[in-house]
C-alpha positions in Angstrom: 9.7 -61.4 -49.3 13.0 -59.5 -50.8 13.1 -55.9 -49.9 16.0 -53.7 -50.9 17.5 -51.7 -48.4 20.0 -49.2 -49.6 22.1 -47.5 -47.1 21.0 -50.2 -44.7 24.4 -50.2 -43.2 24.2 -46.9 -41.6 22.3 -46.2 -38.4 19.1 -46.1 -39.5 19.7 -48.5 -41.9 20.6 -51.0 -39.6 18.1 -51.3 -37.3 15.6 -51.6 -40.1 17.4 -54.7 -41.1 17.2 -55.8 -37.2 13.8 -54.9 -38.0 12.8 -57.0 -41.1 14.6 -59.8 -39.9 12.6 -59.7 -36.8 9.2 -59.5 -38.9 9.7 -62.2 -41.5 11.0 -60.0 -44.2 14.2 -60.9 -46.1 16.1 -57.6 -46.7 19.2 -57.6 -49.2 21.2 -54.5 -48.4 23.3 -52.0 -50.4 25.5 -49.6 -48.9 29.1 -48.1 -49.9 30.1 -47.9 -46.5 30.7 -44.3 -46.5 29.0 -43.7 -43.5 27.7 -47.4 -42.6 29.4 -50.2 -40.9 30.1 -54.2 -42.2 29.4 -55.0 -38.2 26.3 -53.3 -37.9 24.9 -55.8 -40.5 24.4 -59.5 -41.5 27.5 -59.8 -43.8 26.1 -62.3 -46.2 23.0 -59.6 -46.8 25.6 -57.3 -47.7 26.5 -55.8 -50.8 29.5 -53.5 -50.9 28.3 -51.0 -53.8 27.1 -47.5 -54.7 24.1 -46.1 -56.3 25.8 -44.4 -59.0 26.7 -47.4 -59.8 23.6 -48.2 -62.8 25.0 -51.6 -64.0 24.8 -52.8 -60.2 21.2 -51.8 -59.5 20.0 -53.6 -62.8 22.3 -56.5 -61.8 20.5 -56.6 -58.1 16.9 -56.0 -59.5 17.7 -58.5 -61.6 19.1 -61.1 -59.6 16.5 -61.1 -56.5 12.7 -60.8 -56.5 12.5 -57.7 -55.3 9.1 -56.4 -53.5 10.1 -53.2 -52.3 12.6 -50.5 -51.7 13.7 -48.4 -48.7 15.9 -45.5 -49.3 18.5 -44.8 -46.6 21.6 -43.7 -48.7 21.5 -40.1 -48.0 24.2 -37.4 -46.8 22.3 -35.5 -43.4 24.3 -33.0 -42.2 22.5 -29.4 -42.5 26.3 -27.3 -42.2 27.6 -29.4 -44.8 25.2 -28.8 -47.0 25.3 -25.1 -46.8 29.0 -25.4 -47.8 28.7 -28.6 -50.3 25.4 -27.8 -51.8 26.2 -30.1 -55.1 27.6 -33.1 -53.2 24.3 -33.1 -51.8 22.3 -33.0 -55.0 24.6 -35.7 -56.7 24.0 -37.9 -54.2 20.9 -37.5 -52.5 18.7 -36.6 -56.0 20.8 -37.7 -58.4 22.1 -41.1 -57.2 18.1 -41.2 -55.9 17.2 -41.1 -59.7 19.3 -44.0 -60.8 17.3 -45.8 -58.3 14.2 -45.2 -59.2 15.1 -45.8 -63.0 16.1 -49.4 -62.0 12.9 -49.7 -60.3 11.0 -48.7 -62.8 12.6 -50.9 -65.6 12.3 -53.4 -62.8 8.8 -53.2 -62.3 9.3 -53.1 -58.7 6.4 -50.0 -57.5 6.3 -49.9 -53.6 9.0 -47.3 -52.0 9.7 -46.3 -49.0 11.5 -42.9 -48.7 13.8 -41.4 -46.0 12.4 -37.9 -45.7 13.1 -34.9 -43.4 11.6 -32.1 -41.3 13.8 -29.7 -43.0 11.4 -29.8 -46.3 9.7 -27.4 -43.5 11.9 -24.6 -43.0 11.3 -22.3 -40.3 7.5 -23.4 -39.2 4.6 -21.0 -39.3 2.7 -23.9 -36.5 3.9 -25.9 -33.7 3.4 -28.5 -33.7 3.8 -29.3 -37.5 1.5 -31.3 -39.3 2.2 -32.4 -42.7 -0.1 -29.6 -44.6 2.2 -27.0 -43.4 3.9 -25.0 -45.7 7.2 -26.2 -47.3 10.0 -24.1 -47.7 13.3 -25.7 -47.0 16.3 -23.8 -46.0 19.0 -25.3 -46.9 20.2 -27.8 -49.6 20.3 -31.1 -47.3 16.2 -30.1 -46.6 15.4 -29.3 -50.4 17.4 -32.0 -52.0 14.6 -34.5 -49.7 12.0 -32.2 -51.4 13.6 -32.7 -54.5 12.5 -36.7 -54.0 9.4 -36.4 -52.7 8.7 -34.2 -55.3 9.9 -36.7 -58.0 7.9 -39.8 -56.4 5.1 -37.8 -56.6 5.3 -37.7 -60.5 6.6 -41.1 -61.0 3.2 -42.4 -58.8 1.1 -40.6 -62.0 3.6 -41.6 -64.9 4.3 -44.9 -64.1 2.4 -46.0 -60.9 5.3 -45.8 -58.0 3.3 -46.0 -54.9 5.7 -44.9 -52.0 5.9 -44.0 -48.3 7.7 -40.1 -47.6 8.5 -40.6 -43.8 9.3 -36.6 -42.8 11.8 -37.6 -39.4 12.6 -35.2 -36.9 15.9 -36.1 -34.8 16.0 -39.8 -34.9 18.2 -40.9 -31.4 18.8 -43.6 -29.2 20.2 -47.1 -29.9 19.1 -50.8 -30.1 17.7 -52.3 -27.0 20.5 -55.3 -26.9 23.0 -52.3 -27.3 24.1 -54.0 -30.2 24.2 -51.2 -32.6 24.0 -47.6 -32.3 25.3 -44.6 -33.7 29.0 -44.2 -35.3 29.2 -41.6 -37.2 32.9 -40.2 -37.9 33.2 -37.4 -37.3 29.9 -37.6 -35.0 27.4 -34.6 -35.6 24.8 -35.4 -33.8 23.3 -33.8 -30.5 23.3 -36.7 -28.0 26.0 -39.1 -29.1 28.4 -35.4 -28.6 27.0 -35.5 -25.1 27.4 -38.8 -23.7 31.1 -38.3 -25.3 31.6 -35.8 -23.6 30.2 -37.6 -20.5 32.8 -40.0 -21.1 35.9 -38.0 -21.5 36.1 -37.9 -25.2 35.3 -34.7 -25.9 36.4 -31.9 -23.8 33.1 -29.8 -24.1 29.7 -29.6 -25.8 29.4 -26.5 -28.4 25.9 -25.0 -28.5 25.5 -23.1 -31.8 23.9 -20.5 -30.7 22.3 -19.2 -27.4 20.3 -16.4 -29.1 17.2 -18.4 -30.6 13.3 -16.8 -29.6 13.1 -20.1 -27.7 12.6 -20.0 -23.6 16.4 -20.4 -23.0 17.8 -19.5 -26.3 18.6 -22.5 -28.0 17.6 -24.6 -30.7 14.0 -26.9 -29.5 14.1 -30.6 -31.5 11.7 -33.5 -31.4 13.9 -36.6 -30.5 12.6 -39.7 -31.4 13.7 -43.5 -30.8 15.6 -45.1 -33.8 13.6 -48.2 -33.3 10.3 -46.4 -33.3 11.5 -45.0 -36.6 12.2 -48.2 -37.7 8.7 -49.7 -36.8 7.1 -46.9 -38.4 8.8 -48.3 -41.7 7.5 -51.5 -41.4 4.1 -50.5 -41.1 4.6 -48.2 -44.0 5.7 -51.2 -45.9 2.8 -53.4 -45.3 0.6 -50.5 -46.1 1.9 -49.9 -49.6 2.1 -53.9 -50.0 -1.5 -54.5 -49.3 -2.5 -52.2 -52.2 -2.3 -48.6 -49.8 -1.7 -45.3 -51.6 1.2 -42.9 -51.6 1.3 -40.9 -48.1 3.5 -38.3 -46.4 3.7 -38.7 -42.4 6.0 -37.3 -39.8 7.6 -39.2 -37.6 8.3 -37.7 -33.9 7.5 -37.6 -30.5 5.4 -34.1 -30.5 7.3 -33.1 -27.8 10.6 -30.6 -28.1 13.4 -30.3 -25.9 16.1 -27.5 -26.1 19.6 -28.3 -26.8 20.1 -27.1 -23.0 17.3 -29.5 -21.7 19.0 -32.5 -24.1 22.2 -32.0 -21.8 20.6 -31.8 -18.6 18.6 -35.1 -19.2 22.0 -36.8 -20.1 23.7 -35.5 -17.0 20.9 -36.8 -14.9 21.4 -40.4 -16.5 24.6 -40.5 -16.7 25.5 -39.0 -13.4 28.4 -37.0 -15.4 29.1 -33.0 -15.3 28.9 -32.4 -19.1 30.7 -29.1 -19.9 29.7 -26.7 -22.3 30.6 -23.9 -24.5 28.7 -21.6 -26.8 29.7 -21.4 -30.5 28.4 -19.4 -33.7 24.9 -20.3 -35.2 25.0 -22.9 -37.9 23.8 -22.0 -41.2 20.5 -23.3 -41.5 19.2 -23.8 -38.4 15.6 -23.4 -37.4 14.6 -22.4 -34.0 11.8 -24.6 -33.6 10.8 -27.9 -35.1 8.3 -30.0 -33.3 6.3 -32.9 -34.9 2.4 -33.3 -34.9 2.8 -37.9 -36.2 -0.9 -37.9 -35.6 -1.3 -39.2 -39.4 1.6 -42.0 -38.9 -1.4 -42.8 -35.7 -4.5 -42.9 -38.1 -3.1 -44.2 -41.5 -0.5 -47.1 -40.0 -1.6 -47.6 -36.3 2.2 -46.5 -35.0 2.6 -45.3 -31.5 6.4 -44.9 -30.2 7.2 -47.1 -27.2 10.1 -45.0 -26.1 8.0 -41.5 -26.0 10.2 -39.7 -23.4 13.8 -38.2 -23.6 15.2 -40.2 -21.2 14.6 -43.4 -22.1 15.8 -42.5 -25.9 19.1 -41.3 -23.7 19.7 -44.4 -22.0 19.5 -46.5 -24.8 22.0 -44.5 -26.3 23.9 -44.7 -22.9 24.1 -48.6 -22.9 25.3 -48.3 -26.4 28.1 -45.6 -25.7 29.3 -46.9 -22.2 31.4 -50.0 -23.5 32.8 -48.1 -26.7 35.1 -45.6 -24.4 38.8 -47.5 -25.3 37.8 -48.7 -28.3 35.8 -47.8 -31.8 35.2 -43.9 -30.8 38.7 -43.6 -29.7 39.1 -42.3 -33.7 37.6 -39.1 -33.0 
């Protein structure tokens, strides 16, 4: 079975393809290599393109049998967005249009979307469940509300069914320690650590140390890149066997503060991990902490890494060899 993944050569991406391979399925990926990496892939299921690119999609739809799509290709960081609000609309709503319009002429109707728990804003309940109310703060979190929004109307025009998969902060690497994270320049939490653990980064910057949390800063639910990625394929096989739409969150329902992430990766790495305190970031909600109980009842997931540190020790294995060699570019 053909499923499209776009953006499947990023970090997400690519574990879903380790993921579909695993399971049967025979993905075909798309990905401008923007953020994603030709080695973190199968090169023969690559193809080097973008989504803007309309003449390309039709050309893929048309050239494979298609069963579904899922929707990695977006731009993530929150700061950026604040600063570049219409690079993020281009590419994340825009660009997401052109796909669905080649699905549609396609007749390809099962989707699987890349959502966020910043369509939530600063929450009014912890832990979050997905009736909460949706207010966004910044453009990277209502550009994914843009899309769900959208999907929602194609599924009465035209009979999309699709998965919106609301993630919190998505960690961790592959168990072989084959792939991981490398993002250039790196912005997330735990990847900045265990650089820093190794002597690639002289400190880790807190934004902020004034949040109404117990010790000031920011409280995330971290959960295991391959526990997203199983999540996905049960979402798959859901809409395949005739499901309907659904919205879940995807976390851990437990949060950690930034200062708790750094103490767990100094106890596994057995490294003194410096730190500094920096400005707030634009856009940044004290708390957000995932009730997945709906991913439980609708797709039967439970995450096999459910603790911090063994999401940091995956990431650890992965991180360890790179020291004098691909992060050096930092």
């Amino acid at each position: 079975m053909k499923i499209l993944v776009v953006g499947g050569a990023g970090y997400i991406g690519s574990h879903m393809v380790r993921e579909l391979l695993d399971n049967g399925y025979d993905p075909v990926i798309l990905d401008n290599l923007s953020s994603g990496h030709r080695w973190a892939v199968p090169g023969e299921r690559l193809v080097h393109g973008d989504l803007g690119d309309r003449a390309l999609l039709a050309h893929l739809f048309s050239t494979y049998q298609v069963s579904a799509v899922l929707h990695f290709a977006s731009f993530i960081q929150v700061g950026e967005s604040v600063g570049a609000p219409l690079k993020y609309y281009h590419n994340n709503v825009a660009n997401t249009l052109n796909l669905l319009s080649a699905m549609q002429e396609a007749g390809v109707t099962r989707f699987v979307f890349s959502s966020t728990a910043a369509v939530y804003g600063t929450p009014s309940e912890i832990p979050l469940t997905e009736s909460a109310e949706l207010r966004p703060e910044n453009p990277y979190g209502r550009s994914k509300l843009m899309v769900e929004q959208i999907l929602a109307d194609c599924a009465h025009a035209w009979g999309l069914r699709s998965a919106c998969l609301r993630y919190f902060n998505a960690a961790g690497a592959h168990p072989t320690a084959g792939i991981g994270e490398a993002h250039h320049p790196e912005s997330h939490l735990i990847p900045i650590v265990l650089q820093t653990a190794l002597g690639m980064r002289d400190s880790v910057s807190i934004n902020g140390d004034d949040y109404p949390t117990p010790d000031g800063t920011c409280i995330r639910d971290y959960i295991h890149v391959c526990d997203l990625a199983a999540a996905h394929t049960l979402a798959l096989r859901y809409l395949l066997d005739g499901g309907d739409s659904l919205t879940c969150n995807l976390g851990n329902g437990k949060g950690y503060s930034i200062r708790e992430v750094i103490d767990v990766c100094r106890a596994v790495t057995g490294h003194p991990i410096p730190v500094t305190i920096a400005p707030r970031r634009a856009g940044d909600p004290a708390y957000l902490v995932a009730s997945a109980q709906t991913a439980v009842r609708l797709l039967g997931w439970k995450p096999q890494y459910p603790d911090l540190a063994s999401i940091v020790e995956t990431a650890w294995a992965w991180h360890r060899p790179k020291e004098n060699s691909l992060f050096r570019s930092i």
